[in-house]
C-alpha positions as CSV (number, residue, x, y, z in Angstrom):
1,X,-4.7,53.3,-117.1
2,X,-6.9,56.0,-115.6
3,X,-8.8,53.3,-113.7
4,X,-5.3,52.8,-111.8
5,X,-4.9,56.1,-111.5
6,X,-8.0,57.0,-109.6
7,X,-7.3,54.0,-107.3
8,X,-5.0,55.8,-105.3
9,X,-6.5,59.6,-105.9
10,X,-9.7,59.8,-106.2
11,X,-11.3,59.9,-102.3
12,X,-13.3,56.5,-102.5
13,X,-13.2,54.0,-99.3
14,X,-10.8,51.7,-101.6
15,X,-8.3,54.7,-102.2
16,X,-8.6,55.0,-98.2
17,X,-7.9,51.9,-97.6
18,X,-5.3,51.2,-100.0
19,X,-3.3,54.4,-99.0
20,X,-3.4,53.2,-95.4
21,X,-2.3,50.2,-96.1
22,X,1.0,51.1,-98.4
23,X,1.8,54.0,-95.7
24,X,1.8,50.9,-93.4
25,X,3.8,48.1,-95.2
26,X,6.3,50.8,-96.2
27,X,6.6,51.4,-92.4
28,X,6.9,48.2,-91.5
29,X,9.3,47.1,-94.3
30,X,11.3,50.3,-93.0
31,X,11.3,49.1,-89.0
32,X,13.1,46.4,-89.8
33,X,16.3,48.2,-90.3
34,X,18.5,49.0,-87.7
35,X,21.0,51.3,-87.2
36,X,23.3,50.8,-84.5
37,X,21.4,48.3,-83.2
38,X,18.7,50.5,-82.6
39,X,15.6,50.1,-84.5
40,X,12.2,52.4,-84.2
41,X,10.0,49.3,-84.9
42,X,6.4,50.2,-85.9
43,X,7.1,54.2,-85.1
44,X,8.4,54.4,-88.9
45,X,4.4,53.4,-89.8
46,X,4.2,57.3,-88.3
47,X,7.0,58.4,-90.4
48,X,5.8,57.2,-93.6
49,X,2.4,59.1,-92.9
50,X,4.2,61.3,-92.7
51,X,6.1,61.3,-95.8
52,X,3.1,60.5,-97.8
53,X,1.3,63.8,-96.5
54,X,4.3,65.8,-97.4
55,X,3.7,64.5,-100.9
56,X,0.5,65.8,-101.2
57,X,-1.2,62.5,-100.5
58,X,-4.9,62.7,-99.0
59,X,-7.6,60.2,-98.2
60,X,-11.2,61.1,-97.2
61,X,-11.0,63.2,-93.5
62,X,-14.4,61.2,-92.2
63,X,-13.0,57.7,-93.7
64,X,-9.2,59.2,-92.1
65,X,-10.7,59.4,-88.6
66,X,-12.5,56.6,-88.4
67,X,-9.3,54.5,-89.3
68,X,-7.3,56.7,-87.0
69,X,-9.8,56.3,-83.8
70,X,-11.1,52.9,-84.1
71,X,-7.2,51.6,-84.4
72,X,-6.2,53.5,-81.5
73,X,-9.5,52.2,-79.3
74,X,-8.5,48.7,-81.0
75,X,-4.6,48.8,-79.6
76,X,-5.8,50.9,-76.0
77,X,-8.3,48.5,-75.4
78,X,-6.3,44.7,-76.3
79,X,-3.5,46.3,-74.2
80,X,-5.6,46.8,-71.2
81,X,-7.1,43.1,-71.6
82,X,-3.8,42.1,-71.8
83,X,-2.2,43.5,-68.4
84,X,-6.4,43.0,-66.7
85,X,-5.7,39.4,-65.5
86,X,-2.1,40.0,-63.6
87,X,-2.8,43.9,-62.8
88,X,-4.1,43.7,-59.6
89,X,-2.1,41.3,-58.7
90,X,1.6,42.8,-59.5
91,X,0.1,46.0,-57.9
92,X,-0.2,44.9,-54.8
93,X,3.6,43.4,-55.0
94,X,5.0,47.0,-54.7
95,X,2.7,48.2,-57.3
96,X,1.5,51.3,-55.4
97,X,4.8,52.5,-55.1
98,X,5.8,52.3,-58.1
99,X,2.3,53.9,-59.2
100,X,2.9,56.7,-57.2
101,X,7.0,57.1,-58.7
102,X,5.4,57.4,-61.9
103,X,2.6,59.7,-60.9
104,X,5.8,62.0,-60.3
105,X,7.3,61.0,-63.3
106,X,4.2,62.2,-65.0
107,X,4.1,65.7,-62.9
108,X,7.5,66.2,-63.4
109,X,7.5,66.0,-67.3
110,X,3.9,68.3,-67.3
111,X,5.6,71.1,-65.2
112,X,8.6,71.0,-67.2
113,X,6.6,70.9,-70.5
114,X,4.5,74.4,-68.5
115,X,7.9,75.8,-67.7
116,X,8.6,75.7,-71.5
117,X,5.7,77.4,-72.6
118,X,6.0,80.3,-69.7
119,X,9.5,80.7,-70.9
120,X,8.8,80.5,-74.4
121,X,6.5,81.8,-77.2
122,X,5.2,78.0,-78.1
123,X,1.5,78.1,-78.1
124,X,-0.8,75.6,-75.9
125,X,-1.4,73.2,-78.4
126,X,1.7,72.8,-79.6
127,X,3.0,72.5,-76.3
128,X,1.0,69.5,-75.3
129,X,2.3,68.1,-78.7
130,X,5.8,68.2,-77.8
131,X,4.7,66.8,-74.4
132,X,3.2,63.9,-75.8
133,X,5.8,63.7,-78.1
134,X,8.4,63.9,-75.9
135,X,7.1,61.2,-74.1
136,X,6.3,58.8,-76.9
137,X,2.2,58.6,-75.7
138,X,-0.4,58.8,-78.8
139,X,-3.0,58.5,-76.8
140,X,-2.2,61.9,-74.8
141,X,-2.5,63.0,-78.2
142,X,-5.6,62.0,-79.1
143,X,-6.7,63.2,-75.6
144,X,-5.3,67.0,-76.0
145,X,-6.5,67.1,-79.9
146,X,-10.0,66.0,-78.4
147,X,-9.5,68.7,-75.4
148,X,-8.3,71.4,-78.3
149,X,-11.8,70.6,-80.4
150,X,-14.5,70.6,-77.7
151,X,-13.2,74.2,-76.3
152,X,-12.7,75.1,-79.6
153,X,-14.4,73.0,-82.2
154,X,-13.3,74.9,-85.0
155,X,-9.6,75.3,-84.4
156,X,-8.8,72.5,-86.9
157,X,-5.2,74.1,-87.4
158,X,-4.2,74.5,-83.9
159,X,-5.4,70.6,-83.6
160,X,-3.3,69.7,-86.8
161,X,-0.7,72.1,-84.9
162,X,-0.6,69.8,-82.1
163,X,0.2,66.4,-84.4
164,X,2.5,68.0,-85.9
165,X,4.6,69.2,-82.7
166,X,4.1,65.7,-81.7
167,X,5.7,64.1,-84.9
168,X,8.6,66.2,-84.6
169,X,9.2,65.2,-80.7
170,X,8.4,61.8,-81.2
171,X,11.4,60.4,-82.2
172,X,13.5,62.7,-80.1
173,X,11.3,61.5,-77.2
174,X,12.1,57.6,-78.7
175,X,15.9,57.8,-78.8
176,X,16.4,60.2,-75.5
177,X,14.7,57.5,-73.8
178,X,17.0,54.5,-74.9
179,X,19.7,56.6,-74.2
180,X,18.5,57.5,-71.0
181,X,18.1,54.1,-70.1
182,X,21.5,52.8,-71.3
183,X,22.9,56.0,-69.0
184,X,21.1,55.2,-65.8
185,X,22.3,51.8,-66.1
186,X,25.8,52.8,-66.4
187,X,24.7,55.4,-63.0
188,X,22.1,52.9,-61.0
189,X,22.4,49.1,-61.7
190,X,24.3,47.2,-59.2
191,X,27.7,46.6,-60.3
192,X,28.2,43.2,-58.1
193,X,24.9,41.1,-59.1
194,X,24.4,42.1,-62.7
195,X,25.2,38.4,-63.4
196,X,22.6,37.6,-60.9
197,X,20.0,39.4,-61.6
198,X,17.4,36.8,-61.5
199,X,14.5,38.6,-60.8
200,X,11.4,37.2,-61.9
201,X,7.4,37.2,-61.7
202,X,7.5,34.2,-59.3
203,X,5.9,36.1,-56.1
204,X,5.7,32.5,-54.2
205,X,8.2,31.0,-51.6
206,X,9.1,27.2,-51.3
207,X,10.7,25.5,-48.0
208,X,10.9,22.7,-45.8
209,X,10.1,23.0,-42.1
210,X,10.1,20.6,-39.2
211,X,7.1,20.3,-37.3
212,X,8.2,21.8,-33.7
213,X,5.7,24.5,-32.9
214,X,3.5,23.0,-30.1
215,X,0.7,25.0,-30.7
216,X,0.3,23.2,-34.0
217,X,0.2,20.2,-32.5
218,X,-2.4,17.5,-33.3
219,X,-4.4,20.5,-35.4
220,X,-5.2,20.2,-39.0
221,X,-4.0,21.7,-41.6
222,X,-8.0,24.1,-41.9
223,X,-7.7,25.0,-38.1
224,X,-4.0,26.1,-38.7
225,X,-4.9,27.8,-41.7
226,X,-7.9,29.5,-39.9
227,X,-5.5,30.9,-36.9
228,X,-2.9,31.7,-39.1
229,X,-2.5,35.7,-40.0
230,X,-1.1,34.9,-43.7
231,X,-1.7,32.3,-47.0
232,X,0.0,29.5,-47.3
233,X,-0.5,26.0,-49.3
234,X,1.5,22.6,-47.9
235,X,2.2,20.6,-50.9
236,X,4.2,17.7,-49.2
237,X,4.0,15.9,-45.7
238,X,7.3,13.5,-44.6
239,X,6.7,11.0,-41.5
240,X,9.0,8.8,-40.8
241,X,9.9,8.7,-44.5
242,X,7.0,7.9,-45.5
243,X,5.3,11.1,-48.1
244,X,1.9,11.5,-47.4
245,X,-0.7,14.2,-49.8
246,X,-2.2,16.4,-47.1
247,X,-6.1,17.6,-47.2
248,X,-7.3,20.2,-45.0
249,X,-8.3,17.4,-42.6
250,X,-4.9,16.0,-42.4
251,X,-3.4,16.2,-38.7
252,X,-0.3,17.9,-38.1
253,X,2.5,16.3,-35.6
254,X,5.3,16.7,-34.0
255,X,8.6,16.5,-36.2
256,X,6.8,15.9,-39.2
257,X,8.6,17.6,-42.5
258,X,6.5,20.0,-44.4
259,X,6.7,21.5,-47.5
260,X,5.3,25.2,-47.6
261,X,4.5,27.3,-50.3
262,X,4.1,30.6,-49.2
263,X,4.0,34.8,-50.5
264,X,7.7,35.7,-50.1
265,X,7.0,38.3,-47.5
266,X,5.3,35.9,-45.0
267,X,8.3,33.6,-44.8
268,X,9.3,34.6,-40.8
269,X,5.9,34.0,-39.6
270,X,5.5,30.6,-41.6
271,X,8.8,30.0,-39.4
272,X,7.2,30.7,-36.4
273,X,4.1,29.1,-37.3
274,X,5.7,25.9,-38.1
275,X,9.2,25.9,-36.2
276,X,12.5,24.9,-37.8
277,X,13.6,26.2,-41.1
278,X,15.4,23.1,-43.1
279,X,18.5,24.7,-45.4
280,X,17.3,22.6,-48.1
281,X,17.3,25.1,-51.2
282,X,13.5,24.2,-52.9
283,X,13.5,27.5,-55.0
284,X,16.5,27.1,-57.1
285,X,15.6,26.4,-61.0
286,X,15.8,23.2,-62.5
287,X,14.6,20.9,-60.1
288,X,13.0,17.8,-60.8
289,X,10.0,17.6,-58.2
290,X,8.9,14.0,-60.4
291,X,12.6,12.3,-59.5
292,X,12.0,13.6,-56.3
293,X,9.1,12.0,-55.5
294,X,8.6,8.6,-57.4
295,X,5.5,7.9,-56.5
296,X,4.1,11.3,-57.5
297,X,4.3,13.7,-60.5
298,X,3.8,17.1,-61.2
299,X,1.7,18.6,-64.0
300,X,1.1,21.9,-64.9
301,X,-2.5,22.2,-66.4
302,X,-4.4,24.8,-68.2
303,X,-8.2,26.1,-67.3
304,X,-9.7,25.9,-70.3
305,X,-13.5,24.6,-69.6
306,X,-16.1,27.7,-69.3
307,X,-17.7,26.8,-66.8
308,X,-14.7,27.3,-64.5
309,X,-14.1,30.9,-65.5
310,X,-14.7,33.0,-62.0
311,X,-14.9,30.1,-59.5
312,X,-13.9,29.8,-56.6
313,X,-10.4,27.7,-56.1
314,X,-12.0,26.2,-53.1
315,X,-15.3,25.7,-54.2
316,X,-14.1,23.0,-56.8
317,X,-12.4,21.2,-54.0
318,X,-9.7,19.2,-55.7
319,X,-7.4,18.9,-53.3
320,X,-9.9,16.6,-50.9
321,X,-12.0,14.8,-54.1
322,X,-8.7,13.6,-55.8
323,X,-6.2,13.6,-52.6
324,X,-3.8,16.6,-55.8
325,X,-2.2,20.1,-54.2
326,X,-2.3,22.7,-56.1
327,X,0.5,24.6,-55.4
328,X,0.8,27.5,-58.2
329,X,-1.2,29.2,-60.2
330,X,0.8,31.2,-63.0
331,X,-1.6,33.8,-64.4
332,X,-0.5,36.5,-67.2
333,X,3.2,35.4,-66.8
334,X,2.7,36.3,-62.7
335,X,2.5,33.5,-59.9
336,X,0.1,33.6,-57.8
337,X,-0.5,31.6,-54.2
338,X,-3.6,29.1,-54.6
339,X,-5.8,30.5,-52.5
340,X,-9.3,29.4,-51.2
341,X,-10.6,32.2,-52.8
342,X,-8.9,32.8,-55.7
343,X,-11.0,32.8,-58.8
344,X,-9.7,31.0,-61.4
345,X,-10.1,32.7,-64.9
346,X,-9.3,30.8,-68.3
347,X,-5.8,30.4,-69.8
348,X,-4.7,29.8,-65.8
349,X,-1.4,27.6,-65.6
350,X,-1.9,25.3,-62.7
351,X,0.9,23.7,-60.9
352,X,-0.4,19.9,-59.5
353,X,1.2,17.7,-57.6
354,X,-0.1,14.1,-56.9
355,X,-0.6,10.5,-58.3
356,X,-0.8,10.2,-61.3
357,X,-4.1,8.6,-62.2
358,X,-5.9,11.4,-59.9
359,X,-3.5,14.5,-61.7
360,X,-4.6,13.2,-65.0
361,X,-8.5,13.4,-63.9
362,X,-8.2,16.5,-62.8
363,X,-6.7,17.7,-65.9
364,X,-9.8,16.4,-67.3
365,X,-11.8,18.2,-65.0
366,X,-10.0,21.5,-65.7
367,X,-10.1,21.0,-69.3
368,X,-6.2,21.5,-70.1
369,X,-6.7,21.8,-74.1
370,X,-5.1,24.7,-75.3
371,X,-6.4,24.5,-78.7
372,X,-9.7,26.1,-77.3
373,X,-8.1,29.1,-75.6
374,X,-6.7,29.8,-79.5
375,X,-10.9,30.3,-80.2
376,X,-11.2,34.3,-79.8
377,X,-13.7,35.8,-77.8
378,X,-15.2,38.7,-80.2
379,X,-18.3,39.0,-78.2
380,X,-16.4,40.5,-75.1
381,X,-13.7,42.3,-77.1
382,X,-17.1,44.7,-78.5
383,X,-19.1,44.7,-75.4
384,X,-15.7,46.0,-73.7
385,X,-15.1,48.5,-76.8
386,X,-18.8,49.7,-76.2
387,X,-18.7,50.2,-72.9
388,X,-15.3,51.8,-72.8
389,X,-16.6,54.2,-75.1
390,X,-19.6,54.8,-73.0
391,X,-17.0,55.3,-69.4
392,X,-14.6,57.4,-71.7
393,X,-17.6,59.3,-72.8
394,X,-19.2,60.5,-69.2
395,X,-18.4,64.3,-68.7
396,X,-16.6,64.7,-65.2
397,X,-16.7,68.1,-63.4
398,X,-13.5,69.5,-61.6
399,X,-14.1,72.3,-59.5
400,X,-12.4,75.2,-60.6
401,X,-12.2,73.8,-64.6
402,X,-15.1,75.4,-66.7
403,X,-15.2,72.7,-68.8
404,X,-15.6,69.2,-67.6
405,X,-13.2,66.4,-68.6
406,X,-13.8,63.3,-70.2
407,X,-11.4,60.2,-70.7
408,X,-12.2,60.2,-74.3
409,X,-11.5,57.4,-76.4
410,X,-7.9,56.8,-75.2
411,X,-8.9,56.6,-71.5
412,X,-12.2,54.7,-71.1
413,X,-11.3,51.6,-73.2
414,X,-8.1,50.9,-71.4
415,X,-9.7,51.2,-67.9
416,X,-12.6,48.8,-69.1
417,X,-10.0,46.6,-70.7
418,X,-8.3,46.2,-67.1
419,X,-11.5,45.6,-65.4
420,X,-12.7,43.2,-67.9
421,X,-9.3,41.3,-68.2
422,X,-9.3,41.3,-64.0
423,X,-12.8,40.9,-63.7
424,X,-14.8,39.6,-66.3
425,X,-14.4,36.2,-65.0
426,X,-16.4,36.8,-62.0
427,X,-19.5,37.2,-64.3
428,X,-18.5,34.6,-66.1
429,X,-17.5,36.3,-69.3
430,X,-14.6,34.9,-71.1
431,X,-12.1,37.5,-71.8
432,X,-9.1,35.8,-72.5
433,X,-7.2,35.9,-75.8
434,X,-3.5,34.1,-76.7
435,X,-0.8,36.3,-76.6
436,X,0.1,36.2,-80.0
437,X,-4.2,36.9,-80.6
438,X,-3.8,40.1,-78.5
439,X,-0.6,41.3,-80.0
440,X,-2.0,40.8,-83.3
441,X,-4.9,43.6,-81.9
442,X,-2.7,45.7,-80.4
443,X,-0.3,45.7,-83.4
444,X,-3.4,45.8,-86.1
445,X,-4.7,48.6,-84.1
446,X,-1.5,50.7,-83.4
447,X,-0.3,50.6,-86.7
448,X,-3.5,51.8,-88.4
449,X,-3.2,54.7,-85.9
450,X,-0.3,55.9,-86.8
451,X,-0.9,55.3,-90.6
452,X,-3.4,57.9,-89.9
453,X,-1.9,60.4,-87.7
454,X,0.8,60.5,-89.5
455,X,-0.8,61.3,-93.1
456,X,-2.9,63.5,-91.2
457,X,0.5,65.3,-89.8
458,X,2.3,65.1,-93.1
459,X,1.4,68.4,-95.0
460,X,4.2,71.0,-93.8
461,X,6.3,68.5,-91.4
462,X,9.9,69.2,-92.8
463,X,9.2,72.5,-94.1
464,X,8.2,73.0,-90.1
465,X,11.4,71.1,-88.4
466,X,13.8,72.8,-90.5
467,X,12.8,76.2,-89.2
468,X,14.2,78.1,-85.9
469,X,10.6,77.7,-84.3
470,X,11.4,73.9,-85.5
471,X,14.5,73.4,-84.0
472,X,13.3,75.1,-81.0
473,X,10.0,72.3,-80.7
474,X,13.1,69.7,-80.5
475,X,15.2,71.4,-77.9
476,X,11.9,71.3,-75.6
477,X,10.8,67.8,-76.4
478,X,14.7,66.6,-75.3
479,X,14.4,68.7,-72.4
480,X,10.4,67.2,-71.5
481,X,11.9,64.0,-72.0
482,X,15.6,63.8,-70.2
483,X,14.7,65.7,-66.9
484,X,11.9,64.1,-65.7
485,X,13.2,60.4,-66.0
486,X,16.8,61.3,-64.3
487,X,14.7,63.1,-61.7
488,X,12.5,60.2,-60.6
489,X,14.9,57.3,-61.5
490,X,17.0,59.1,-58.8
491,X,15.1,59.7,-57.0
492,X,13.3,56.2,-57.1
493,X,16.9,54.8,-56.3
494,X,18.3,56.4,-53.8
495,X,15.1,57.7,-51.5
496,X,12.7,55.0,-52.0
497,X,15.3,52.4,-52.5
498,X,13.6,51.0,-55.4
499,X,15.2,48.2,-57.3
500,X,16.9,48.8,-60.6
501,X,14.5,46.5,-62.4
502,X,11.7,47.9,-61.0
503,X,12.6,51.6,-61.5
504,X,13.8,51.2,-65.2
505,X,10.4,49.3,-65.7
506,X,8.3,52.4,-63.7
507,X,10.2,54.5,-66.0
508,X,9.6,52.8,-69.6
509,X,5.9,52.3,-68.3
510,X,5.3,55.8,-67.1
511,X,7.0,57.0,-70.6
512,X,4.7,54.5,-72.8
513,X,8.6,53.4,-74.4
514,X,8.2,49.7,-74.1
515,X,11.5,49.8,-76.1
516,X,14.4,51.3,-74.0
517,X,13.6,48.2,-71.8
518,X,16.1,46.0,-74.2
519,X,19.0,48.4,-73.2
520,X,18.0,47.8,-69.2
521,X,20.9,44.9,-69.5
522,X,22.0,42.0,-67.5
523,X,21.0,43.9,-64.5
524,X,17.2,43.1,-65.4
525,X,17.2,40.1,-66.9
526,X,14.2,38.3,-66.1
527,X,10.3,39.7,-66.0
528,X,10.6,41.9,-63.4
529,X,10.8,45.2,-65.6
530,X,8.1,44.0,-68.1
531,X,6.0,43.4,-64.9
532,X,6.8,47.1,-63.4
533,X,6.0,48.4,-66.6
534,X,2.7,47.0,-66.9
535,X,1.7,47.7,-63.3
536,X,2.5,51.8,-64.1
537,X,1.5,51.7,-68.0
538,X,-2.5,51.8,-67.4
539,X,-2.2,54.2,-64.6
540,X,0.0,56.5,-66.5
541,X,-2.4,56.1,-69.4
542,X,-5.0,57.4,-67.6
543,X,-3.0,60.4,-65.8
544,X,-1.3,61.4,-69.4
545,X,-5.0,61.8,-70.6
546,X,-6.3,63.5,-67.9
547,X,-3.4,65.9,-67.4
548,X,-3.3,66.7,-71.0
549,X,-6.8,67.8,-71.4
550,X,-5.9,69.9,-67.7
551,X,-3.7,71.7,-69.2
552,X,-5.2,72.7,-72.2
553,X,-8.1,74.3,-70.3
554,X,-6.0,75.5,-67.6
555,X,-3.6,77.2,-70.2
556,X,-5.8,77.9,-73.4
């Protein structure tokens, strides 16, 4: 039985890779239970790591950090492909607000995490562990350990220091969070409209106006568009009871009924543009647009063919070649106004309205197979990987900083990931990957990561938090973690004015704690706070990085 026996000690690739991959089912079976409700998911992969390392177990150190890095530029990289497609988008919906919200959140929780070391004996490195700890963000890890090494690149210990400060604040950081969250509800979320909190990703308004601007009349429906200062699509023309599919050639007159879809924010000067608002409620949920209009139907269709990655909306012209309106387009859960320039990317959702025989030739035109959006689009996910390596590995000079600062391997990928998912498109490279495919990535990715961080963490980690120096680490991390959110979250409520969706969603984000979000309650039901969080995650990605590696050259 030797044979067995060396499987799992001696340091051969197959050791490393069984190891890794019993630290990780264990931590898996294990984030299954919940207790209270409350489960730490794929976190425990970190804690079993852990345990293994405490129990003397070892794998190779070149073989350990190539697992460790390539799964967390596997998970930073998926995740910013993920959010790429609707980023820009939902940042533009409020997004540089709640950017900047979470650029305090970020200050708030680095000066506090300063404070802590000026008031007590815990050293740099171990300081910027409890930070990133504290604020549940591997990455900032990865960034300060890589910091630690090039100022120092033999000051293993005080880099094994840092992992180890971070394991103990992690779950401290994890559970003050949700507890946070639950609290701030109790303090924040309206108490009248928690039942109707239907907030949602659907950034597009629908209603029926009545032709009485004079200025509009006789026009069509391109020279309106042309002299109007905002976007708008009309999906639906009523004379005389009679419906009638517009084109941009169609002539608007007087006391016609139109249908408008427009941003929500440009609803008073579609008003005054058109003239009399109808009351007629075309927003509400559940209504049946094909009963509504017998002769008509409405199909929503996927982009699926290539060669219709990055172009033009307009360019295909649809709307005048099959007499359809387009009237959505519903990209990365996110709804977006149909545009003559949008750029359509694959996996878009269009909404079409029209005949039938012409909605079903456009479908074929579009492609609208979604079997061929399941085929995954390797050659992109490496380029991206390569050249997120290559952005996160360009030295960048601060005045004032000795040492220049680099986005490192946490950084890089994720901003390429975004500006390929966002992007990519217009260069005709597909990028797009199921949901399930990218959460299979990100999940693959994260979990090998903290398989490895934590094995690498292991050696001394109770023998550490059952100390006075260890109870002190936890104190801090609470502290690094509790303060800063109740500062911004109030601060977001009652001077900016910021919704509670949005603010608990700015807050998860900027905290990398996609989990507290399931305590938000009825208050955010809907997509808003994933949105909120996604719009803040990459930025606060970045900022965690770069402020981690500040203040270890700032401070060490």
């Amino acid at each position: 039985m030797n044979w067995f026996t060396e499987l799992f000690t001696e340091h051969t690739f197959i050791q490393a890779v069984m190891i890794l991959s019993l630290i990780c089912a264990t931590g898996l079976a294990l984030g299954r239970i919940k207790v209270f409700g409350v489960s730490l998911g794929v976190t425990f992969v970190f804690f079993a790591g852990i345990i293994a390392g405490h129990f003397g177990i070892t794998i190779n150190p070149e073989m350990l950090a190539l697992a460790q890095n390539f799964g967390l530029i596997l998970y930073i990289y998926s995740l910013g492909l993920q959010v790429g497609p609707g980023f820009f988008s939902s940042f533009k919906q409020g997004g540089l607000k709640l950017n900047l919200l979470a650029f305090l959140l970020i200050i708030t929780g680095s000066l506090t995490a300063i404070a802590a070391f000026w008031l007590t004996d815990i050293s740099v490195p171990d300081t910027v562990g409890l930070l990133a700890g504290a604020v549940t963000n591997t990455p900032m890890l990865g960034a300060g350990q890589q910091a630690l090494l090039q100022v120092a690149p033999d000051n293993v210990e005080a880099s094994n220091s840092m992992a180890m400060a971070c394991a103990v604040a992690y779950p401290f950081g994890l559970l003050g969070m949700v507890l946070s969250v639950m609290l701030m509800k109790k303090l924040l979320a309206p108490k009248t409209t928690e039942k109707a909190g239907a907030a949602n990703t659907d950034n597009t308004y629908v209603a029926e106006y009545q032709i009485s601007n004079p200025a509009i009349f006789g026009k069509t429906i391109m020279e309106v568009r042309k002299n109007a200062d905002c976007q708008f699509v009309i999906s639906r023309i009523w004379k005389d009871e009679k419906l009638i599919i517009p084109t941009s050639e169609t002539v608007l007159e007087k006391d016609e009924h139109v249908l408008v879809i427009s941003g929500k924010k440009d609803v008073e000067r579609i008003q005054t543009l058109f003239g009399h608002k109808e009351n007629t409620d075309w927003n509400k949920k559940g209504i049946d647009w094909n009963a509504i209009d017998s002769q008509l139907v409405s199909r929503k269709i996927l982009v699926t063919k290539p060669e219709h990655n990055g172009a033009r909306l307009g360019d295909l012209r649809l709307r005048n070649s099959y007499g359809i309106n387009i009237t959505r387009v519903n990209r990365a859960g996110i709804d977006l106004l149909p545009s003559r320039n949008l750029r359509l990317q694959l996996g878009d959702k269009l909404t079409i309205v029209g005949e039938a025989r012409a909605v079903e030739n456009v479908s074929i035109i579009l492609g609208n197979e979604a079997k061929q959006l399941k085929n995954p689009n390797l050659l992109s996910l490496f380029i991206g990987i390569i050249l997120g390596l290559v952005l996160g590995s360009i030295p960048i000079i601060i005045p004032g900083i000795s040492t220049p600062i680099k986005l490192g391997i946490a950084g890089g990928p994720i901003i390429v990931g975004i500006l390929m998912g966002a992007f990519g498109p217009r260069f005709h490279i597909a990028t797009y990957t199921t949901r399930s495919a990218n959460l299979m990535l990100r999940q693959l990715g994260l979990t090998i990561y903290l398989a490895g961080l934590g094995l690498s963490a292991g050696a001394g980690f109770f023998e550490t938090v059952f100390t006075l120096e260890g109870l002190k680490w936890v104190a801090v991390s609470i502290l690094i973690c509790v303060l800063p959110v109740f500062i911004t979250g109030f601060a977001a409520a009652k001077i900016f004015k910021t919704e509670y969706a949005d603010n608990v969603g700015m807050l998860c984000g900027g905290m990398a704690n996609p989990f507290a979000l399931d305590y938000a309650g009825p208050a955010s039901e809907g997509e808003d706070p994933a949105v909120a969080y996604a719009t803040v995650y990459p930025v606060s990605i970045f900022l965690r990085v770069i402020s981690a590696q500040i203040i270890i050259l700032l401070l060490g």
